[in-house]
NUKEDREN-744820 format. One record per atom (N, C-alpha, C): x, z, y. Coordinates in steps of 0.05 Angstrom, whole numbers, padded with zeros to 5 digits, always signed. Layout:
<recs>
XZY ...
</recs>
This chain:
<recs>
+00016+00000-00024 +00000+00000+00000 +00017+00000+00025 +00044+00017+00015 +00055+00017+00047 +00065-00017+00051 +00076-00029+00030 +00093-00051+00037 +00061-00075+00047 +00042-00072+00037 +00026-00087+00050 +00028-00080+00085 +00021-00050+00093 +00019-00045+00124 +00051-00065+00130 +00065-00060+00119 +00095-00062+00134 +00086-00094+00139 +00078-00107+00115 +00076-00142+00112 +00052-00149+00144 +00031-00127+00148 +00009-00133+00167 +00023-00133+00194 +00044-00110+00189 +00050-00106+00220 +00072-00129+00227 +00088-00139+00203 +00106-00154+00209 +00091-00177+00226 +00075-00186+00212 +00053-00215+00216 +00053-00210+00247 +00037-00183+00254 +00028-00180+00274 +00047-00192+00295 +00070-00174+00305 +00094-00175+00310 +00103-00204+00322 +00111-00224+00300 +00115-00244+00288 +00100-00266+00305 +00076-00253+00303 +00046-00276+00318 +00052-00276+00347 +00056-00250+00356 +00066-00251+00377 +00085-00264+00390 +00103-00262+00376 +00134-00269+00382 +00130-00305+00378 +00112-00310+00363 +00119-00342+00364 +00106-00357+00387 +00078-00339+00384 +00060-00354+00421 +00083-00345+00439 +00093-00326+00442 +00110-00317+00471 +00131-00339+00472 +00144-00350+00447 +00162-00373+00454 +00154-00397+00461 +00130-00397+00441 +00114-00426+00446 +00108-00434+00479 +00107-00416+00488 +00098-00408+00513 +00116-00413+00536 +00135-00408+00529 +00153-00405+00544 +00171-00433+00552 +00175-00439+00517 +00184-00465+00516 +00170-00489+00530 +00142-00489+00522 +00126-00504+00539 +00120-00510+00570 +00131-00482+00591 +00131-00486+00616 +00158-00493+00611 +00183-00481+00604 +00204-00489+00613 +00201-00524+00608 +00197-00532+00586 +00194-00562+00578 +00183-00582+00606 +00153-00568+00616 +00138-00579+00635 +00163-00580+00667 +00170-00553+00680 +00189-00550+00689 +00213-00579+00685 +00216-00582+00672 +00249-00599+00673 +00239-00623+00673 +00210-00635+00663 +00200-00664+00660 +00192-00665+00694 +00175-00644+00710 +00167-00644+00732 +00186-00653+00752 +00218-00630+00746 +00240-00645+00768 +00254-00670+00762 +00250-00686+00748 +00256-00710+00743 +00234-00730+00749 +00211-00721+00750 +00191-00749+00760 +00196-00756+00777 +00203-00775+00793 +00208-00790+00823 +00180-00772+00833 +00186-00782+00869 +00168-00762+00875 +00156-00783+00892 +00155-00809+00893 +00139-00828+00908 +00120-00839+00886 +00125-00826+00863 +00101-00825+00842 +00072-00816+00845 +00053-00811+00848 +00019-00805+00854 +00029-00777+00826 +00007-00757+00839 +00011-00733+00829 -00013-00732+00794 -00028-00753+00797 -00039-00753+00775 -00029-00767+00756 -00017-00789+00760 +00014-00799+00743 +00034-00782+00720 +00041-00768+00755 +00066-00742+00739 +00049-00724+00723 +00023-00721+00729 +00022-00697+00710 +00007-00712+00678 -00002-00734+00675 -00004-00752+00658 +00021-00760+00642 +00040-00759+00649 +00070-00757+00645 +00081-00745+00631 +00078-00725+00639 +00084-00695+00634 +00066-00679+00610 +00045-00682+00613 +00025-00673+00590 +00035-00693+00573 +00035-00719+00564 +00043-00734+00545 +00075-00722+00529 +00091-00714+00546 +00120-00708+00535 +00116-00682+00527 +00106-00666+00537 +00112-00646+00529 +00091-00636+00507 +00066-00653+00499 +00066-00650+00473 +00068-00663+00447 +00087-00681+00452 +00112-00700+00434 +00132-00669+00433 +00140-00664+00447 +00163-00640+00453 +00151-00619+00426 +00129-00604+00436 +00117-00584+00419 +00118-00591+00402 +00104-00612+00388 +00093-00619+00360 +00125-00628+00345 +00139-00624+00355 +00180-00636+00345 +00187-00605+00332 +00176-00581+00359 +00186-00564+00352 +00173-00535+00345 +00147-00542+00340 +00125-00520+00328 +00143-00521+00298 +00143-00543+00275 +00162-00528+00254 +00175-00516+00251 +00196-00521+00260 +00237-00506+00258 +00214-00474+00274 +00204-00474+00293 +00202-00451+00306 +00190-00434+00290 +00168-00449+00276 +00152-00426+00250 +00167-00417+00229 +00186-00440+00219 +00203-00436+00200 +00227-00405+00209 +00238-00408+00231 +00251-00387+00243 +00235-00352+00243 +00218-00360+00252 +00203-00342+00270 +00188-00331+00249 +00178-00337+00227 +00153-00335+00200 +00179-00322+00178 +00187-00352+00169 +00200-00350+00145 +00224-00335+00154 +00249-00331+00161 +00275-00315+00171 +00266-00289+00155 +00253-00276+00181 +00257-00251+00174 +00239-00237+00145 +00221-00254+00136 +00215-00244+00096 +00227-00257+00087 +00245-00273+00087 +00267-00273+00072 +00291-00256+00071 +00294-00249+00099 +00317-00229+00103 +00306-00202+00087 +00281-00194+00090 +00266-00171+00076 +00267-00170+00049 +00253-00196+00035 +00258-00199+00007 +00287-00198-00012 +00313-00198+00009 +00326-00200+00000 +00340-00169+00007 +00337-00156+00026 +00344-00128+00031 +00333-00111+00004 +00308-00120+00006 +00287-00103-00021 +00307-00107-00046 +00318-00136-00058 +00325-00133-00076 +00363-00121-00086 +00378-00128-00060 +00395-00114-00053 +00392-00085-00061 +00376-00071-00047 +00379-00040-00042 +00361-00041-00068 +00347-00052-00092 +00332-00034-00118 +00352-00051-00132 +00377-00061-00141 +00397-00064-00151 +00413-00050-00157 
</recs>
């Protein structure tokens, strides 16, 4: 029962930690495409622009990030567990 709470809270944790990057990554992404649009561009353009790349961008890097952020650390766990009952 405890290693289930430990498994709920990890998730929890975890859920967090991946929106907060997702998040983050995504303005910074928007950010760096914004200072590069020419600026004699029409503002519904750039942001047409910009929404287009940056979710090409996400959808590149929602994997590797779940893979990191999900899988890493129960692996690192599963393998502590079997370490230390060895």
């Amino acid at each position: 029962m405890a290693f289930l709470r430990l498994m709920l809270l990890m998730l929890a944790v975890q859920s967090v930690v991946f929106v907060s990057i997702m998040l983050y990554l995504r303005a910074a992404q928007r950010e760096r495409l914004s200072a590069d649009w020419p600026h004699q561009a029409t503002e519904r353009e750039r942001d047409a622009f910009v929404e287009r790349r940056v979710s090409a961008y996400m959808s590149r890097v929602k994997r590797p990030l779940a893979l990191a952020v999900y899988g890493l650390p129960i692996v690192l766990l599963a393998i502590y567990i079997y370490v230390s009952n060895s």
